[in-house]
N, CA, C and O atoms as CSV, one atom per row, in Angstrom:
chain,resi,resn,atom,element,x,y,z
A,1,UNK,N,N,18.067,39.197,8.644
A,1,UNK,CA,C,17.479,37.896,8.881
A,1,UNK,C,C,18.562,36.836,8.740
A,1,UNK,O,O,19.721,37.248,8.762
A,2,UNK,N,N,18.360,35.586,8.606
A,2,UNK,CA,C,19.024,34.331,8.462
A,2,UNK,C,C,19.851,34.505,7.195
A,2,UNK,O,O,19.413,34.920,6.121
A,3,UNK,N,N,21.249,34.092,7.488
A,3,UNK,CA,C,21.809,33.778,6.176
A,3,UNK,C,C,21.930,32.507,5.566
A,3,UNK,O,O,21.936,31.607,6.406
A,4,UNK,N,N,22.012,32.183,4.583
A,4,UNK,CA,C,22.223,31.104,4.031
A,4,UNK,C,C,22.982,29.838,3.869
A,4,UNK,O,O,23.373,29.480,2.758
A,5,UNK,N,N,23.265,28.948,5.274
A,5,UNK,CA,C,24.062,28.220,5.264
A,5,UNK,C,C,24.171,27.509,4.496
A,5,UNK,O,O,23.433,26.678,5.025
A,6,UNK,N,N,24.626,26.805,3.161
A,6,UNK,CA,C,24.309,26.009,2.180
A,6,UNK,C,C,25.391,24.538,2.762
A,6,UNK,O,O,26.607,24.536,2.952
A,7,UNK,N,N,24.545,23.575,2.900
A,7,UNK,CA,C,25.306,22.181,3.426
A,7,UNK,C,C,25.889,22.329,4.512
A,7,UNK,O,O,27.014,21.860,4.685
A,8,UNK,N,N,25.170,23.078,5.548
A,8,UNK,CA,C,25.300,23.157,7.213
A,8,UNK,C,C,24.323,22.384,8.169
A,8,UNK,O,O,23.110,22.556,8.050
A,9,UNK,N,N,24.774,21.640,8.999
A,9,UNK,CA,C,23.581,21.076,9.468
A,9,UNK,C,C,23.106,22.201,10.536
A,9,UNK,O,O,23.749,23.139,11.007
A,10,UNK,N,N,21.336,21.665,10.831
A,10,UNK,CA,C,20.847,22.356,11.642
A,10,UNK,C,C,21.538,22.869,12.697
A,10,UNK,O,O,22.415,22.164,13.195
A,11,UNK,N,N,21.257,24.280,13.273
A,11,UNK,CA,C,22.265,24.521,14.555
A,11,UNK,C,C,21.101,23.339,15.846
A,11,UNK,O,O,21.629,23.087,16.929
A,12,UNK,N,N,19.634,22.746,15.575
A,12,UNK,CA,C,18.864,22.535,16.266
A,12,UNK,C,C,19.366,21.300,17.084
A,12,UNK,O,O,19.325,21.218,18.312
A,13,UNK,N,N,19.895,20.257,16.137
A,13,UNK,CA,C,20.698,19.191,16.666
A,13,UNK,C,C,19.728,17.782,15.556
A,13,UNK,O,O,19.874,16.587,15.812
A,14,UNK,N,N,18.840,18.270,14.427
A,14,UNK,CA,C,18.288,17.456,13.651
A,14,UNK,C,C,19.552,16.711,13.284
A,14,UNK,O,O,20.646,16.795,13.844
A,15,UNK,N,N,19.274,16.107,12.439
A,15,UNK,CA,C,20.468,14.911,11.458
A,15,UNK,C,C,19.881,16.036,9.903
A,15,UNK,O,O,20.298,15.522,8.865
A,16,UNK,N,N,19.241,17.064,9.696
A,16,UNK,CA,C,18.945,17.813,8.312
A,16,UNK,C,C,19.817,18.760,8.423
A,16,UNK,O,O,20.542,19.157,9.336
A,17,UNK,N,N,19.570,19.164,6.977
A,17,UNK,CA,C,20.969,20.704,6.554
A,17,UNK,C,C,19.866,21.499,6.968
A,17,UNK,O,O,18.727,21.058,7.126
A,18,UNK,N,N,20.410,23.307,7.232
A,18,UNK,CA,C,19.891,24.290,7.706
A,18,UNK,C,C,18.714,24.663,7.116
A,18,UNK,O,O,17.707,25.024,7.725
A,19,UNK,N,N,18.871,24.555,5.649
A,19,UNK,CA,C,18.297,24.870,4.466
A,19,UNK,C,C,16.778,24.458,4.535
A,19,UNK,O,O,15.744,25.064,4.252
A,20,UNK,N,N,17.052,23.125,5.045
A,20,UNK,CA,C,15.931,21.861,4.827
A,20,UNK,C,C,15.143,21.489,6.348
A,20,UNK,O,O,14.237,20.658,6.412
A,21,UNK,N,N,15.764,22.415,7.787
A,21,UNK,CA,C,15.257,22.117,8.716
A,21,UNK,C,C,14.771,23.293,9.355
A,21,UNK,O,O,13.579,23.367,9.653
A,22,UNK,N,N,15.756,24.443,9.654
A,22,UNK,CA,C,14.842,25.761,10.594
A,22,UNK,C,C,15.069,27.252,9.345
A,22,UNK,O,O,14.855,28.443,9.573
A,23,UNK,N,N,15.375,26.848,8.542
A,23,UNK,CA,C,15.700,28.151,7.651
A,23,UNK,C,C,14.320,28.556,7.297
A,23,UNK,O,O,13.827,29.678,7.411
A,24,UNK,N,N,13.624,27.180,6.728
A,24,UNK,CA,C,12.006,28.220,6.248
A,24,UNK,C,C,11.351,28.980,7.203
A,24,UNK,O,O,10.830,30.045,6.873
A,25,UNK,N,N,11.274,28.281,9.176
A,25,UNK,CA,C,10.876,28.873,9.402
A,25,UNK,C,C,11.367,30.504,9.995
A,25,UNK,O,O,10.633,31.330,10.538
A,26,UNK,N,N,12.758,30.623,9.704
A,26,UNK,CA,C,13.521,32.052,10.104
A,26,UNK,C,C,13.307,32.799,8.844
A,26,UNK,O,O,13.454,34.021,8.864
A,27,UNK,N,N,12.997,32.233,7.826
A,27,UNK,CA,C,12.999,33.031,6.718
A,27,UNK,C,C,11.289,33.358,6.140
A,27,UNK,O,O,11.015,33.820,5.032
A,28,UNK,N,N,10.323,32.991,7.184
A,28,UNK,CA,C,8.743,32.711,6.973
A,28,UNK,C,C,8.450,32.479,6.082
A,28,UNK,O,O,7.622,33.254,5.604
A,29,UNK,N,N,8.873,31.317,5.233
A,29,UNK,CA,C,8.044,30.839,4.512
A,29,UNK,C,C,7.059,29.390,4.957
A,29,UNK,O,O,6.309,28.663,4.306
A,30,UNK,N,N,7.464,29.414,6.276
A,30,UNK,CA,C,6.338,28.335,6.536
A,30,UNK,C,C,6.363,28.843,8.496
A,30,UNK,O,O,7.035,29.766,8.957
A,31,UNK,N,N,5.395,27.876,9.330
A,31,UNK,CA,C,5.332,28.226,10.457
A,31,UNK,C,C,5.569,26.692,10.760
A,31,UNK,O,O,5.368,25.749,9.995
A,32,UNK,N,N,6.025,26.667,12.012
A,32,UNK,CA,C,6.313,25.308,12.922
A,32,UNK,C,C,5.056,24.760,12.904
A,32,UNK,O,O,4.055,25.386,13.255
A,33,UNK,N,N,5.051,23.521,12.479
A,33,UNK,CA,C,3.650,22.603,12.704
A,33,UNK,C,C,3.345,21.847,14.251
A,33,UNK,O,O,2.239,21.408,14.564
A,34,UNK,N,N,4.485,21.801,15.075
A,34,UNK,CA,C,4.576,21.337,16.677
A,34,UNK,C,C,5.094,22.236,17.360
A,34,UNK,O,O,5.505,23.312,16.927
A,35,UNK,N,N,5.117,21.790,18.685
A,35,UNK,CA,C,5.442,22.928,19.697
A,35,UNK,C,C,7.347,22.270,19.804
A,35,UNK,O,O,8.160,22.763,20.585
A,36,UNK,N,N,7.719,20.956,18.699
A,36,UNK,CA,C,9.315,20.948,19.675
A,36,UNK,C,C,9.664,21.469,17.884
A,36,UNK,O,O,10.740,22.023,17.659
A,37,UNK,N,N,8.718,21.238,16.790
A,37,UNK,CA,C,9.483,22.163,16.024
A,37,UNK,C,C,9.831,23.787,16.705
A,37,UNK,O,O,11.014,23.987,16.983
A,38,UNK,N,N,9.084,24.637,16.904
A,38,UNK,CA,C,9.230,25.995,16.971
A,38,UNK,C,C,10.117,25.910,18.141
A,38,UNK,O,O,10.760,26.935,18.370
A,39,UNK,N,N,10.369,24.466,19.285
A,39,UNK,CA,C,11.516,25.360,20.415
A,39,UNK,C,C,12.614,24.511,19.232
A,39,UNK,O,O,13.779,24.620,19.616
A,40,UNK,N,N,12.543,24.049,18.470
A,40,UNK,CA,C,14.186,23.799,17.900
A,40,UNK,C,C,14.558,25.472,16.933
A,40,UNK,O,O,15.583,26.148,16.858
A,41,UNK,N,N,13.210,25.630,16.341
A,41,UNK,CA,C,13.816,26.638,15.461
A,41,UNK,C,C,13.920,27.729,16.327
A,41,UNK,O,O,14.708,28.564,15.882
A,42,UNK,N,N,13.219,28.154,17.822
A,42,UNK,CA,C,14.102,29.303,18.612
A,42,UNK,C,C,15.121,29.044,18.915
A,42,UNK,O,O,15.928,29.974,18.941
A,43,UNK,N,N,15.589,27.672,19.292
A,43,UNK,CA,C,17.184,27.598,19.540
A,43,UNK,C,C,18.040,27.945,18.200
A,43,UNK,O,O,19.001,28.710,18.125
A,44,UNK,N,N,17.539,27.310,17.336
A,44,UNK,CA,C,18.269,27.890,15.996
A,44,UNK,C,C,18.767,29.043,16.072
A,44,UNK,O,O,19.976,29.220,16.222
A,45,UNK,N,N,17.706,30.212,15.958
A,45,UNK,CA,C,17.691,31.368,16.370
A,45,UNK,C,C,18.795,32.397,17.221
A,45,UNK,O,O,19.553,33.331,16.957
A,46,UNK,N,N,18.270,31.409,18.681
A,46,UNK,CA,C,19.067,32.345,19.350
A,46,UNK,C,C,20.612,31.906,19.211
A,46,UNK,O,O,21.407,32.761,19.602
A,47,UNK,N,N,21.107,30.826,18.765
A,47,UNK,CA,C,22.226,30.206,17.891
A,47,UNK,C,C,23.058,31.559,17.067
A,47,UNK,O,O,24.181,32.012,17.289
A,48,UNK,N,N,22.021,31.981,16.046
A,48,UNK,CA,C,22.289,32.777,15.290
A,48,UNK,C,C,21.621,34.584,15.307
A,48,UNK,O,O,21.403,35.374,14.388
A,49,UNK,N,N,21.515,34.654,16.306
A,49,UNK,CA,C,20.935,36.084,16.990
A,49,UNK,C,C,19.829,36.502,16.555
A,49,UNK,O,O,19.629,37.625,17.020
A,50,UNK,N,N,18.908,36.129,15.819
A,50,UNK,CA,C,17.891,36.222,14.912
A,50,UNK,C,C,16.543,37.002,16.309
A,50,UNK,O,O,15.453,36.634,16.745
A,51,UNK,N,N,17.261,37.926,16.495
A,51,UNK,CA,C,16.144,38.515,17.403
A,51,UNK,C,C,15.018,38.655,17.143
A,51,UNK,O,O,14.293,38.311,18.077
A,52,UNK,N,N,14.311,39.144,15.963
A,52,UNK,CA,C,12.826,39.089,15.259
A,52,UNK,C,C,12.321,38.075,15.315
A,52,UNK,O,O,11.216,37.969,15.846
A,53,UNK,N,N,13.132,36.756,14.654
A,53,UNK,CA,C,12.577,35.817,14.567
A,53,UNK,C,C,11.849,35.111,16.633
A,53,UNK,O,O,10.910,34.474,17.112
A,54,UNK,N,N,12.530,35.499,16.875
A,54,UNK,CA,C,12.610,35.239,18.308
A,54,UNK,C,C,11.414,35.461,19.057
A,54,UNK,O,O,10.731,34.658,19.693
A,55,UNK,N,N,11.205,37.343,18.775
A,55,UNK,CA,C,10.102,37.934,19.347
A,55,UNK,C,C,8.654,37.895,18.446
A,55,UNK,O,O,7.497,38.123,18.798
A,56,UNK,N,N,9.191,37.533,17.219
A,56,UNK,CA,C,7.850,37.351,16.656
A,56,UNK,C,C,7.251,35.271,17.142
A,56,UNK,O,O,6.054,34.983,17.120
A,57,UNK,N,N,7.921,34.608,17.368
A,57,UNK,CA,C,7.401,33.506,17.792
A,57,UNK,C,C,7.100,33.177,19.422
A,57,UNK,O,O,6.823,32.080,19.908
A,58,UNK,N,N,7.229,34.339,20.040
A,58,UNK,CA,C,7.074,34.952,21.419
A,58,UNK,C,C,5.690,35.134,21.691
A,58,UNK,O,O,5.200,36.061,21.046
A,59,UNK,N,N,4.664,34.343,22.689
A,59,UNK,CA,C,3.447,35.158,22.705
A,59,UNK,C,C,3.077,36.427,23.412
A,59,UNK,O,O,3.534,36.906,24.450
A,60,UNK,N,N,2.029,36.908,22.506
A,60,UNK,CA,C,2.505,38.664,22.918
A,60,UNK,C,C,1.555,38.817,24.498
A,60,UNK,O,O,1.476,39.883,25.107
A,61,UNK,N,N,0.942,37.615,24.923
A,61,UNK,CA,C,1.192,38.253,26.400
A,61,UNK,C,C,1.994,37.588,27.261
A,61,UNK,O,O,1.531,37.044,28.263
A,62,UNK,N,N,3.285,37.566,26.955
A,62,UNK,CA,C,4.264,37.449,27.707
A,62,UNK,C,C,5.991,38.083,26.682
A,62,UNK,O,O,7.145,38.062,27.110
A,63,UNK,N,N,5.716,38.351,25.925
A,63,UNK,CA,C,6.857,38.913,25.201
A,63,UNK,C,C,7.488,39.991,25.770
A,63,UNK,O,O,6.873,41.007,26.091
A,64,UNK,N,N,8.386,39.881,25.883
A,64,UNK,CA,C,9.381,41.301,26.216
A,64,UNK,C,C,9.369,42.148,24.576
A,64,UNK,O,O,9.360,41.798,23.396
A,65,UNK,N,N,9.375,43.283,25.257
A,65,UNK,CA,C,9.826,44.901,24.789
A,65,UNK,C,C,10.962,44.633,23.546
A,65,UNK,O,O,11.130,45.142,22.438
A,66,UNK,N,N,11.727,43.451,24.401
A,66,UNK,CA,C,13.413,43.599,23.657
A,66,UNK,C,C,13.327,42.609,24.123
A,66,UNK,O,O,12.707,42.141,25.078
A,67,UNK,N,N,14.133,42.182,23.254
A,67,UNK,CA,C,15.061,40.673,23.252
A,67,UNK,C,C,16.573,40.984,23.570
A,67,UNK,O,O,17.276,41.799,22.971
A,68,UNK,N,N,16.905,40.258,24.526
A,68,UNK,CA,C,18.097,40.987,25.016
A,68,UNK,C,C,19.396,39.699,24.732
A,68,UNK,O,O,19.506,38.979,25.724
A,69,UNK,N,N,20.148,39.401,23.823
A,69,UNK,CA,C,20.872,38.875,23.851
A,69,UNK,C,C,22.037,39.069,24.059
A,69,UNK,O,O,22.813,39.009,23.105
A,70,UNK,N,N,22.548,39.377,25.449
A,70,UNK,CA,C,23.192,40.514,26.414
A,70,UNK,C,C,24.661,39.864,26.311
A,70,UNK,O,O,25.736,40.386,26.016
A,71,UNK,N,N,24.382,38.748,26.602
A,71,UNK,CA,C,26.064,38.283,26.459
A,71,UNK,C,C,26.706,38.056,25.003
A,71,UNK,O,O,26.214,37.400,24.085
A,72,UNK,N,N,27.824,38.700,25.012
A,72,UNK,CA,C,28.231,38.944,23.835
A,72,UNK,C,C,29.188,37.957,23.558
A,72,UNK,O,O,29.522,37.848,22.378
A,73,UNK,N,N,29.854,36.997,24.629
A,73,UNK,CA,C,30.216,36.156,24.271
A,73,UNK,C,C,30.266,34.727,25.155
A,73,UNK,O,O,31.099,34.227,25.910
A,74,UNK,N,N,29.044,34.363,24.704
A,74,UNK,CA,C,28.311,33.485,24.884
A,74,UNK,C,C,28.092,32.725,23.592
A,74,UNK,O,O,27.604,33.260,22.596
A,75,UNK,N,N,28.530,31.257,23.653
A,75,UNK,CA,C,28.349,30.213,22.284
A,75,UNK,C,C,27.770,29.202,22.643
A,75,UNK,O,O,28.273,28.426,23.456
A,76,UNK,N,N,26.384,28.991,22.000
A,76,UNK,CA,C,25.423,27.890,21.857
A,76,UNK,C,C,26.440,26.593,21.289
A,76,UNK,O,O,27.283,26.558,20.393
A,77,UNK,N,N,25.951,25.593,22.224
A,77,UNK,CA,C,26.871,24.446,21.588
A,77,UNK,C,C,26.345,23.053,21.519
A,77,UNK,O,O,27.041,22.055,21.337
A,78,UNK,N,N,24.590,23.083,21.739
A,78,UNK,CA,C,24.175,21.959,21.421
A,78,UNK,C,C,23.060,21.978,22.397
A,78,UNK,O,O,23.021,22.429,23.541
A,79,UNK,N,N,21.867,21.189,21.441
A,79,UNK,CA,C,20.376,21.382,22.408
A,79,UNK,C,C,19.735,19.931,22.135
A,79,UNK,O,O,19.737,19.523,20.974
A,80,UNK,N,N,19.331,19.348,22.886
A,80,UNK,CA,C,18.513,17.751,23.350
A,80,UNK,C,C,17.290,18.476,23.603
A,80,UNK,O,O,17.114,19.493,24.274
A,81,UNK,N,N,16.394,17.695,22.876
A,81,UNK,CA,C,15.181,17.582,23.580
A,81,UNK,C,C,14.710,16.265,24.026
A,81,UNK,O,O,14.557,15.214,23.404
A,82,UNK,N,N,14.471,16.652,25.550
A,82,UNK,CA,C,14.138,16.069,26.670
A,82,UNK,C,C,13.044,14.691,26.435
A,82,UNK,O,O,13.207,13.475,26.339
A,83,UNK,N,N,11.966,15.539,26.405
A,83,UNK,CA,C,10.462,14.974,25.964
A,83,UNK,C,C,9.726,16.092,25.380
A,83,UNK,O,O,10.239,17.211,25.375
A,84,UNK,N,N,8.463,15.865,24.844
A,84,UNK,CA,C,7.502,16.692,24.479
A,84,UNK,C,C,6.380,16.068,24.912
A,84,UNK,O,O,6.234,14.850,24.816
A,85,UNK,N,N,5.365,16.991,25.502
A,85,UNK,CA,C,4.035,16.679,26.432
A,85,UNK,C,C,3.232,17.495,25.392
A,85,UNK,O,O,3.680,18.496,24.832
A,86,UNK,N,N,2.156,17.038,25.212
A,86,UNK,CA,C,0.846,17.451,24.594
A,86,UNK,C,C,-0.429,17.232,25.647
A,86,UNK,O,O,-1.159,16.352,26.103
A,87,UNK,N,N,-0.194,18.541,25.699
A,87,UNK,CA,C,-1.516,18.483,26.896
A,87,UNK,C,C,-2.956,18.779,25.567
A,87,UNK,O,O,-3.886,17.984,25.704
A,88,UNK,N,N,-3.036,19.278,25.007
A,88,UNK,CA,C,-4.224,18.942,23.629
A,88,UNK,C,C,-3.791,19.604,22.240
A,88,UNK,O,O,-2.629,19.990,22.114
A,89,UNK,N,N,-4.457,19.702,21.481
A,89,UNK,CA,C,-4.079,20.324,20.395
A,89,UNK,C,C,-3.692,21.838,20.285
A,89,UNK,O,O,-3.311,22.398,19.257
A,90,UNK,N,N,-3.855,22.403,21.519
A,90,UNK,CA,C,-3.596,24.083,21.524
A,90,UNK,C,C,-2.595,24.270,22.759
A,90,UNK,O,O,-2.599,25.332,23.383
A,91,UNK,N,N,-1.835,23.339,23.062
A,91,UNK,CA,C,-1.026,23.323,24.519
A,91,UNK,C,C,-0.096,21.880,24.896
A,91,UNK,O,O,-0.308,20.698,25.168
A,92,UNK,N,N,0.995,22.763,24.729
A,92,UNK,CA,C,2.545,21.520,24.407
A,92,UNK,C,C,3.760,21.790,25.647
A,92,UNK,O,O,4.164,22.952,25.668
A,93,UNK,N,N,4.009,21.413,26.059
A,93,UNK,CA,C,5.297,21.413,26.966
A,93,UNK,C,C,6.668,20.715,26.167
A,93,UNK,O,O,6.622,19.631,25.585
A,94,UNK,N,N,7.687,21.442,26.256
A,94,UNK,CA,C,8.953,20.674,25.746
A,94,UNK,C,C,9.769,20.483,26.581
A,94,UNK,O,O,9.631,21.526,27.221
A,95,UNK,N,N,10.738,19.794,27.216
A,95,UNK,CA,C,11.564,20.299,27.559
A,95,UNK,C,C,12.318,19.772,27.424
A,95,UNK,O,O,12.276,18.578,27.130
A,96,UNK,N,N,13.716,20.687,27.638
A,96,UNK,CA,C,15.336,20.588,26.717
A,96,UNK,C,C,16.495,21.009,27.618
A,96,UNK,O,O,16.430,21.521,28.735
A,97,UNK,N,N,18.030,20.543,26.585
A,97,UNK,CA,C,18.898,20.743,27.352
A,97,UNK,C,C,19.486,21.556,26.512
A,97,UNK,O,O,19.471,21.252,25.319
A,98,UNK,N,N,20.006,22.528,26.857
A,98,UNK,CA,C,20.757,23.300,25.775
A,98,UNK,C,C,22.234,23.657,26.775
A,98,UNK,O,O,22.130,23.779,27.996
A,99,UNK,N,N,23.525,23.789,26.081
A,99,UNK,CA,C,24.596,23.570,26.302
A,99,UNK,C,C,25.501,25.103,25.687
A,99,UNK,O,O,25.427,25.341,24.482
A,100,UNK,N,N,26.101,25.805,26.362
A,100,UNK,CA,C,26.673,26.921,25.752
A,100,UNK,C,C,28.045,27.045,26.935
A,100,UNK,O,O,28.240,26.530,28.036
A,101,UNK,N,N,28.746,27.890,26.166
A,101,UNK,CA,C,30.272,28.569,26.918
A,101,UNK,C,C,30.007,30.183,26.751
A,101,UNK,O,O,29.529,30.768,25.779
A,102,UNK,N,N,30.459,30.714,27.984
A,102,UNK,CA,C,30.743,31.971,27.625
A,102,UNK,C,C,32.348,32.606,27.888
A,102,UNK,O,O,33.113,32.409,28.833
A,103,UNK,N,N,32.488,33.304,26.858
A,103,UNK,CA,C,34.128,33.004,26.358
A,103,UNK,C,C,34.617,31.766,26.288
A,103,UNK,O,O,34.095,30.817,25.702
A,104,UNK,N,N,36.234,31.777,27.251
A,104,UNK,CA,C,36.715,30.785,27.006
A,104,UNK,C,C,36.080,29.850,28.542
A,104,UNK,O,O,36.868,28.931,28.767
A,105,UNK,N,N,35.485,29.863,29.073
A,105,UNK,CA,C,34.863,29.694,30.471
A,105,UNK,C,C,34.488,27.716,29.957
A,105,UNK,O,O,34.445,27.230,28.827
A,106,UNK,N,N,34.313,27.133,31.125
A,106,UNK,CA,C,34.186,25.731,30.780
A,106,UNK,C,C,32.278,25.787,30.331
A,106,UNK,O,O,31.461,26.608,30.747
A,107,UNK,N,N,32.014,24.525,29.301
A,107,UNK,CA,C,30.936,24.158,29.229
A,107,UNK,C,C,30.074,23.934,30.064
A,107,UNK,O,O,30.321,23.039,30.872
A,108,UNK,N,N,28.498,24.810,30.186
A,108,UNK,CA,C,27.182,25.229,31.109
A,108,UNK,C,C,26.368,24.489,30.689
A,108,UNK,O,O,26.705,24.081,29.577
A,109,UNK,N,N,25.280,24.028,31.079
A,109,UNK,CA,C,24.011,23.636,30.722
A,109,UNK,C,C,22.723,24.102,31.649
A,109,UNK,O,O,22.613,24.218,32.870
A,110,UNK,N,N,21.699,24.344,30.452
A,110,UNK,CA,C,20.831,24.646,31.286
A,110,UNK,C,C,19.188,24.173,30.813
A,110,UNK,O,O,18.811,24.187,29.641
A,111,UNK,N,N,18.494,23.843,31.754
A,111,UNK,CA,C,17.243,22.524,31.143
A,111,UNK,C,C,16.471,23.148,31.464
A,111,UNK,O,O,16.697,23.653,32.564
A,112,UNK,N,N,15.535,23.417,31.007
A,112,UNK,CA,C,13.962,24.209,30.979
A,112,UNK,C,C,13.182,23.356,30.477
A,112,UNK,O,O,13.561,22.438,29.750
A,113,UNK,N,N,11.368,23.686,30.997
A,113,UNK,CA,C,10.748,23.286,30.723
A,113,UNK,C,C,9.786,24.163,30.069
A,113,UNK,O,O,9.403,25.024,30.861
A,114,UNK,N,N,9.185,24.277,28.771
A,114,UNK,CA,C,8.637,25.756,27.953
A,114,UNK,C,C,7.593,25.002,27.539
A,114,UNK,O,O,7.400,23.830,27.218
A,115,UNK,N,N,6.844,26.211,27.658
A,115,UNK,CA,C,4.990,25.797,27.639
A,115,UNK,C,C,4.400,26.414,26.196
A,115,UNK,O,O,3.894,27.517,26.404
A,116,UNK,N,N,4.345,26.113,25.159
A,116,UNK,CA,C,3.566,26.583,24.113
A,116,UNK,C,C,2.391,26.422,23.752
A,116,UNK,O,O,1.799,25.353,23.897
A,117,UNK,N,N,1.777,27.674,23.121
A,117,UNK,CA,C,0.195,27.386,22.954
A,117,UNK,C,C,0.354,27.542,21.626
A,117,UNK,O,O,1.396,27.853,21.049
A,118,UNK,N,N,-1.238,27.206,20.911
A,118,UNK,CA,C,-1.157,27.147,18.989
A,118,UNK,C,C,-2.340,28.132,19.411
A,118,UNK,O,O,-3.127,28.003,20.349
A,119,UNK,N,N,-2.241,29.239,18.382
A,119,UNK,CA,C,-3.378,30.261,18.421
A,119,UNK,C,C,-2.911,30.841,17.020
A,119,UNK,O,O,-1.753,30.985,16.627
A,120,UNK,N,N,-4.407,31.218,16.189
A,120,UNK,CA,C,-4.122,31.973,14.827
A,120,UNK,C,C,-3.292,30.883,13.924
A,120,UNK,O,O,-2.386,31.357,13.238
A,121,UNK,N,N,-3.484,29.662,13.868
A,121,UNK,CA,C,-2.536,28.970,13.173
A,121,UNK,C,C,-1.044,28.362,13.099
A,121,UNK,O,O,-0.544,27.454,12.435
A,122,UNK,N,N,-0.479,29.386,14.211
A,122,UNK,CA,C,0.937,29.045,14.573
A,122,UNK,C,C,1.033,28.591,16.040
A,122,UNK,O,O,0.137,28.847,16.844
A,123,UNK,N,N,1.880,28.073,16.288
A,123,UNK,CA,C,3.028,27.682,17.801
A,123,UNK,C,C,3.485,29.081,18.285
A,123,UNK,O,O,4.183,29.799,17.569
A,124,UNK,N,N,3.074,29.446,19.515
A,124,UNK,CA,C,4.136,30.507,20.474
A,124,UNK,C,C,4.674,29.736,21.823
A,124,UNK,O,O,4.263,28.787,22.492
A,125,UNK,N,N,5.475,30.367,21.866
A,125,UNK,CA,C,6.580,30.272,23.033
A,125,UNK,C,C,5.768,30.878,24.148
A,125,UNK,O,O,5.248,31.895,23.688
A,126,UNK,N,N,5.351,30.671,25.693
A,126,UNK,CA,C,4.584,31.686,26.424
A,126,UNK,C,C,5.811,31.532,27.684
A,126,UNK,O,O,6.473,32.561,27.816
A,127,UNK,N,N,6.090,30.688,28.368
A,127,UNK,CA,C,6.813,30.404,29.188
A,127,UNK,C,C,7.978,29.456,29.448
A,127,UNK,O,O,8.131,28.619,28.558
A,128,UNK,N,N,8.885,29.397,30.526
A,128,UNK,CA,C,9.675,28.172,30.736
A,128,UNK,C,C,10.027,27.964,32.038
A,128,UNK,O,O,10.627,28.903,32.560
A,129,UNK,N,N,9.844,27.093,32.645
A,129,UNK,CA,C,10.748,27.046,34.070
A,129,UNK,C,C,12.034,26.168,34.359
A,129,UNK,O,O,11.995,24.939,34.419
A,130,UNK,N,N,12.937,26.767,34.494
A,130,UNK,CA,C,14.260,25.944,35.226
A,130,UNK,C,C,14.427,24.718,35.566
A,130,UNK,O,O,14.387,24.663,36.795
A,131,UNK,N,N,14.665,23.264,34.911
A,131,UNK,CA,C,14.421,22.068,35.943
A,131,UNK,C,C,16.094,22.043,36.435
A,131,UNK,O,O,17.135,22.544,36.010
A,132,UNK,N,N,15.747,21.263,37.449
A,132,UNK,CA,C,17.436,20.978,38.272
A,132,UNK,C,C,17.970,19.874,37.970
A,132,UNK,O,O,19.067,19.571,38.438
């Protein structure tokens, strides 16, 4: 699971330390209360390879088998969120910019738009589509 960054800021792009912003929820002691908490703490995540954490905040009818975090060198390097849409209390749209290199290759970006539902008490991830 998550290790313990002590006086690291969020990998999410908060102004909080790790400790104090996506660690509880990689470490479950609490669940995302919004749909742009849980896409900051999957970026966290996939930041820090936290594949469980990943597929367990995944809804399971759309979850993959495996979480495939295929490129091996590939570095997360910073995520904006866009806006957040609340279509009602059980259905949120986020969408974000997230910024990565793979190897030494120049800086990528790529902006999605991800649809979360609240069911059983928590935020899942169900979908995202590509914006241009």
């Amino acid at each position: 699971m998550a290790k313990t960054l002590k006086n690291t800021f969020c990998f999410c792009g908060s102004t909080k330390i790790y400790e104090q912003c996506c660690a509880p929820f990689h470490f479950g002691l609490k669940n995302a209360q919004t749909a742009e908490e849980l896409m900051r703490s999957r970026y966290s995540a996939y930041v820090q390879k936290l594949d469980q954490y990943i597929q367990k905040t995944w809804h399971p009818s759309s979850r993959p088998v495996v979480i495939e975090n295929a490129e091996p060198h590939l570095k997360w390097l910073g995520l904006t969120i866009v806006q957040t849409y609340s279509c009602s209390d059980t259905e949120a749209y986020v969408e974000f910019v997230a910024c990565y290199r793979v190897g030494g290759g120049p800086a990528q970006k790529m902006q999605e738009l991800s649809r979360f539902v609240y069911e059983q008490e928590q935020w899942f991830y169900i979908d995202g589509s590509f914006v241009e």
